[in-house]
C-alpha positions in Angstrom: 113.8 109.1 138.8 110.2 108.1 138.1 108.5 106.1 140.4 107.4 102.5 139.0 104.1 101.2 138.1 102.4 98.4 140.4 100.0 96.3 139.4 98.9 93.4 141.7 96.2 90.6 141.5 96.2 86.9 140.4 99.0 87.0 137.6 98.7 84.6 134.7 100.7 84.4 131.9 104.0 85.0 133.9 107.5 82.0 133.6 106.5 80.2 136.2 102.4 80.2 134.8 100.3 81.9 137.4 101.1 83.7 140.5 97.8 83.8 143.4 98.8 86.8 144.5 101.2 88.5 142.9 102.6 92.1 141.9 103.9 93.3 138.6 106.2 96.6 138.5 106.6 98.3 135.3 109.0 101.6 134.0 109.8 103.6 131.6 107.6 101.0 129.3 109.3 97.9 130.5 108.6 94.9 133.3 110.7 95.4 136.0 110.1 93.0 138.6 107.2 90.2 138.6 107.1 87.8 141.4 104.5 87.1 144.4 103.6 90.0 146.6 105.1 88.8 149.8 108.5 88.5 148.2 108.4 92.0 146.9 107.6 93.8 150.1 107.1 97.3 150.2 104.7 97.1 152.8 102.3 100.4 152.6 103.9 100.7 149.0 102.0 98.1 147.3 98.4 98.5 146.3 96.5 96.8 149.0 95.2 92.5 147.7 92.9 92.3 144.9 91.1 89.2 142.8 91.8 90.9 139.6 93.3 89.0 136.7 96.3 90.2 135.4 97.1 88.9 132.3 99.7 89.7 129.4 98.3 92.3 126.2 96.3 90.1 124.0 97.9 89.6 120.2 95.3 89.4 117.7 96.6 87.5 114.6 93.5 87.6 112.3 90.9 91.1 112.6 89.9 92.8 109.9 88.3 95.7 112.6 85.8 96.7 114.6 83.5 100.0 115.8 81.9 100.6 112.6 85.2 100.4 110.1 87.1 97.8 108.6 90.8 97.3 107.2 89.2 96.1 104.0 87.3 99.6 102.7 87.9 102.0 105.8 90.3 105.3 105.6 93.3 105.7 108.0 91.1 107.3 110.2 88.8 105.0 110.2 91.1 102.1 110.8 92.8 103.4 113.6 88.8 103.7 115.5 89.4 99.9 114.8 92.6 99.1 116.5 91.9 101.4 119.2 88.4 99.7 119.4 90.1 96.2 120.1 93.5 97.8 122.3 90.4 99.0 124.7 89.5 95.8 125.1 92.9 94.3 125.9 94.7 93.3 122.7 97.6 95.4 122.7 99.1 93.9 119.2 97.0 93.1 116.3 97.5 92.3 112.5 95.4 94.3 110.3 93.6 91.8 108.3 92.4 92.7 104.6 90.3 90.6 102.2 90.5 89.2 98.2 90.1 92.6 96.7 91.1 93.8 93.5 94.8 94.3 92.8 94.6 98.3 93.3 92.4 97.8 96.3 94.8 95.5 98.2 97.8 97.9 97.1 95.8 100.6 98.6 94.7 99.7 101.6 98.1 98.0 102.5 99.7 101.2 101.9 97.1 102.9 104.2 97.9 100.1 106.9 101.4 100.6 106.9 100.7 103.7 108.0 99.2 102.4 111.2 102.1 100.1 111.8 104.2 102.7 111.6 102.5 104.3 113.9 102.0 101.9 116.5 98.3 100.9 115.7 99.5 97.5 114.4 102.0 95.2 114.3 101.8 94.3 111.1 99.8 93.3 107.7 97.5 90.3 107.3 96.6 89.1 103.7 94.0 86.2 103.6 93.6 86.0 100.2 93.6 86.6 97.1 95.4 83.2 96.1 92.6 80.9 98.0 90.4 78.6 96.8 86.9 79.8 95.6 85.2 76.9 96.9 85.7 77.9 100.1 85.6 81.3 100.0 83.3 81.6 102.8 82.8 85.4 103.1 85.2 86.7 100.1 84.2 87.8 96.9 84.8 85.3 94.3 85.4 87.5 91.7 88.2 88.7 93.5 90.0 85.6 94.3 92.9 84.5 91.5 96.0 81.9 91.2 98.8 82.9 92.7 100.7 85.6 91.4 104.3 86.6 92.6 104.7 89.6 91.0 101.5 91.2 92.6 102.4 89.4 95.7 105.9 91.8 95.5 103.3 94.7 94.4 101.7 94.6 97.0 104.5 94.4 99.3 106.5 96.9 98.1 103.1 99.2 98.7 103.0 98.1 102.5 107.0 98.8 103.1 107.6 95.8 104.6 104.6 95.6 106.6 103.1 92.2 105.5 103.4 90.1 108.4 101.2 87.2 107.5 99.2 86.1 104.2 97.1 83.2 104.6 96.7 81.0 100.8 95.8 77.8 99.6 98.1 74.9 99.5 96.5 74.3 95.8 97.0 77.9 94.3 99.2 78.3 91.3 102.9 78.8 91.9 102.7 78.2 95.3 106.8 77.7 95.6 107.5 80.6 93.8 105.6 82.2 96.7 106.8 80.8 99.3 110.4 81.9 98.2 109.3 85.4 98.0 107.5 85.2 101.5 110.3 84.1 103.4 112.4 86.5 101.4 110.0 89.4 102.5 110.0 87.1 106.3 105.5 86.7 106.0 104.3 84.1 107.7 102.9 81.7 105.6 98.9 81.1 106.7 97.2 78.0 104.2 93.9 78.3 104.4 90.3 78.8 102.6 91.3 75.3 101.0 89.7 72.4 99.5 93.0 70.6 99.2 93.5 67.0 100.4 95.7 66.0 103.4 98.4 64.7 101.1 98.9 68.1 99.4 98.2 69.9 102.7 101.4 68.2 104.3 103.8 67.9 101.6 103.4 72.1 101.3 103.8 72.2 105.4 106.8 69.8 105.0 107.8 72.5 102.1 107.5 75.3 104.9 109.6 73.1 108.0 111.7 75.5 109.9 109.8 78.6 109.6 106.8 79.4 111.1 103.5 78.7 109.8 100.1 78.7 110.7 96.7 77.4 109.4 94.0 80.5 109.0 91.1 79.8 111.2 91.3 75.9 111.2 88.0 74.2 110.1 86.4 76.8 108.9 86.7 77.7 105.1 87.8 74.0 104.7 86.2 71.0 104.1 85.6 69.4 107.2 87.4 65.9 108.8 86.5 62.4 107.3 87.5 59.6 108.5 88.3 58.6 104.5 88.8 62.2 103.7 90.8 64.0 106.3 91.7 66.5 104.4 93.5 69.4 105.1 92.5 69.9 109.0 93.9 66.4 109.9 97.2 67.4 107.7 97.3 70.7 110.1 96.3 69.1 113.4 99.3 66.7 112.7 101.6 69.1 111.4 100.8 71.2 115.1 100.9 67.7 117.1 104.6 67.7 115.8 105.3 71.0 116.8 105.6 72.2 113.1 102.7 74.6 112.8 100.4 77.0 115.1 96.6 76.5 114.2 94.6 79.6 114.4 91.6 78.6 116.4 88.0 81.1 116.8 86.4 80.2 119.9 83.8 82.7 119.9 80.5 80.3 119.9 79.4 81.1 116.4 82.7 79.1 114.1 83.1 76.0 116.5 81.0 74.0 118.4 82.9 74.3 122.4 83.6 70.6 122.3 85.7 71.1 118.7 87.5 73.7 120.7 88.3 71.2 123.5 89.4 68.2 121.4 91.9 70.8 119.7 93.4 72.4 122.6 93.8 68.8 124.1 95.0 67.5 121.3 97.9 69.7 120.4 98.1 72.0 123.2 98.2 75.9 123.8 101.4 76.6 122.5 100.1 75.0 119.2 97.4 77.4 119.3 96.8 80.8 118.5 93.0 82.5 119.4 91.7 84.8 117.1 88.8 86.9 116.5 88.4 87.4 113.3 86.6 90.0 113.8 85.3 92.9 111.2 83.5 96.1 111.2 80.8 94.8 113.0 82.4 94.5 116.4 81.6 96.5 119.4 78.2 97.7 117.4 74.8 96.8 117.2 73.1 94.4 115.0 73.0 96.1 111.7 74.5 96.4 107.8 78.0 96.2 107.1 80.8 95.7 104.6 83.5 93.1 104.9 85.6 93.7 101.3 83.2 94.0 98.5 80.3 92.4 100.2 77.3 93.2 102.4 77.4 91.9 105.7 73.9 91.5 107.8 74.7 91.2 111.4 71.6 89.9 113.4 72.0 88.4 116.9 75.6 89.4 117.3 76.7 86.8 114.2 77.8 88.5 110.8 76.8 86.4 108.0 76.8 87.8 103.9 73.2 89.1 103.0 71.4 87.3 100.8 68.7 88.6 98.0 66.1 86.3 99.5 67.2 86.9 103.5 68.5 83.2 104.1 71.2 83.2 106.2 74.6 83.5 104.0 77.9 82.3 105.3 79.9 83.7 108.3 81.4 86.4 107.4 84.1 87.2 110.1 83.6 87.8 113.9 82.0 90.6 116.3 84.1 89.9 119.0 87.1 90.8 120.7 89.8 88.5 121.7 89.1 88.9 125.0 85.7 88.0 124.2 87.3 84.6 122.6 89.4 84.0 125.9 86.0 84.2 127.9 84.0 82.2 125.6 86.9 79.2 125.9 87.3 79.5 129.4 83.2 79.5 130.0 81.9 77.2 127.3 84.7 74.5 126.1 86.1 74.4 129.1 89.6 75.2 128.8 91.7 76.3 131.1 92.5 79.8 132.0 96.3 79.7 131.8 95.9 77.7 128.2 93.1 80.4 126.8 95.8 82.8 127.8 98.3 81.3 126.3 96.8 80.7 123.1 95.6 84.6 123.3 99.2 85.9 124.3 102.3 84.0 124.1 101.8 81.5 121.1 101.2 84.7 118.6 104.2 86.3 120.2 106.3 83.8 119.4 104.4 83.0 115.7 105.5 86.7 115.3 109.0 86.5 116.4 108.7 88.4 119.6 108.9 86.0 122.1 111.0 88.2 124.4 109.0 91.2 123.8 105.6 90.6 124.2 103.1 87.8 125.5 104.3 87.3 128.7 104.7 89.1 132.2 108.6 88.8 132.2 111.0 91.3 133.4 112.7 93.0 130.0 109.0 92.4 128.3 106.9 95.6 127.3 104.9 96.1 129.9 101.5 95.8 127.6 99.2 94.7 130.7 95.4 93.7 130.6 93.6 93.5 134.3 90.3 92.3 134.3 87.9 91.1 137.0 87.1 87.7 137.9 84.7 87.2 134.9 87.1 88.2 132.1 85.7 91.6 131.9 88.2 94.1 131.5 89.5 96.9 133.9 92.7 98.1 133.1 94.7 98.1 129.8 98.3 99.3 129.5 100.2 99.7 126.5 103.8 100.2 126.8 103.5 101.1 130.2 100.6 103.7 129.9 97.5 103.5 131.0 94.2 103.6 128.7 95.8 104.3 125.3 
């Protein structure tokens, strides 16, 4: 019989929230025992006290890659230097994010995905787009975006073998019922989002969606902002989450909220309403530089991707350069939130948005044991993925 795994440090993310000093053993891929270190005993057997943070595997809900290649345009190969890229850094589960392409691109590239998921790269398929709004595309091509169409929406699907976890569309495309039927048939999370819709349409299609989950894409961003005679659709989905009917996709890496926007959301509707996100494409973990995100160029300059533009003004943000872990340690630094929430919001709340509640997300005995350790400033140390070290 194998000997099990110990990790020990300052748990977070565990039932009971956060342990000072405790130990977590792992076999065989699974969480054994978790509980503080002088309950466990062992004596000589345990690794001697540490101040590392030992957190649950990130879950990335919304990347579209990182080192140089993206899920939009990159190969298999190339896409799984972007997972890996991202499980280095601590997220152990991530949705492979594509972009309003056209229809042969998107069948394409989910095909290629599904690959991955097969694999093990990813858990799953992320859509955002092509049935969004073009008035808020943000950093999608336009000429790519069109009303919502079912039977591509089935195309696309059947191309990805039942990979499509999530697809994130406006509460104003066309036929909008018609897809909702077919993504709960299919069981993909529902993600409204790149919307110009008011807060009365915004709700009545979340009321449409009670008792499933459902998320809002990056809230605030690719939206039209909150009035206090417009509220539109972020004050539909801030509600909605208040209520406990939706998780709001949040990216708290300093360039697509302001740190006190990040604070009012968290304390208004709480961690478990909350899922972090990077958002983040080709450009993460390189230098400043030109990239693609879809069909478009991407100019990265000071660590912020924005589209190029013929006459060099700054175009919109066009996804994210960091890693999820980098989102954690901007919320916890800059708007103030606390460590067990950031967590929390990085962890547990996509588990459960994903349906795997029990499986991932937490340090819990029967959970994978997908481990981050990091030292005191959020950098990390150790990843473990199913119980092995630096895969």
């Amino acid at each position: 019989m194998s000997r099990p795994n110990v990790v020990r440090g300052h748990l977070v993310g565990t039932s009971v929230g956060e342990i000072a000093d405790g130990v977590v053993e792992f076999d065989d891929g699974r969480i054994t025992w978790v509980g503080p270190a002088v309950d466990r005993g062992g004596g000589a057997l345990l690794p001697p006290v540490s101040d590392d943070l030992v957190l649950p595997g990130l879950i990335d809900l919304h990347c579209h890659g990182g080192a140089g290649f993206g899920f939009p345009n990159a190969d298999g190969d190339g896409a799984r230097i972007a997972a890996a890229h991202h499980r280095r850094h601590g997220t152990t589960g991530l949705l492979g994010s594509l972009v309003s392409a056209q229809s042969d691109a998107l069948v394409r590239q989910a095909s290629m995905l599904a690959d991955l998921v097969t694999d093990g790269d990813l858990l799953g398929v992320h859509l955002e787009g092509p049935f969004i709004n073009a008035i808020r595309c943000g950093a999608q091509d336009p000429a790519a975006i069109i009303p919502g169409d079912p039977d591509l929406f089935e195309r696309i699907c059947a191309a990805a073998r039942g990979t499509v976890r999530s697809m994130t569309l406006a509460p104003e495309t066309a036929n909008f019922d018609a897809l909702l039927t077919a993504m709960r048939y299919h069981e993909v999370l529902p993600s409204l989002g790149h919307t110009d819709a008011d807060a009365a349409t915004t709700a009545a299609r979340i009321a449409d969606a009670v008792g499933a989950p459902i998320t809002a894409t990056h809230l605030f961003n690719g939206m039209p902002g909150l009035h206090h005679r417009s509220p539109g659709p972020v004050a539909a989905c801030l509600a909605a989450a208040g209520r406990g009917e939706m998780v709001v996709e949040v990216i708290a890496d300093g360039v697509h909220l302001a740190p006190e926007t990040v604070t009012m959301v968290f304390d208004t509707v709480g961690a478990d309403r909350i899922a972090l996100v990077s958002d983040a494409m080709a450009a993460a973990g390189m230098s400043d530089g030109d990239y693609r995100l879809g069909a478009l160029d991407v100019r990265v300059h000071d660590g912020v991707a924005r589209l190029a533009t013929s006459d060099g003004s700054p175009g919109a943000i066009a996804g994210g350069t960091a890693t999820l872990l980098d989102v954690v340690r901007w919320a916890v630094r800059h708007a103030g939130i606390p460590l067990l929430d950031a967590v929390t919001a990085a962890s547990r709340t996509p588990a459960r948005v994903l349906g795997l509640t029990d499986e991932r997300g937490t340090l819990s005995v029967g959970a994978r044991a997908d481990l981050l350790v990091t030292d005191q400033s959020l950098q990390p140390r150790r990843v473990f993925v199913a119980g092995t070290e630096g895969t």
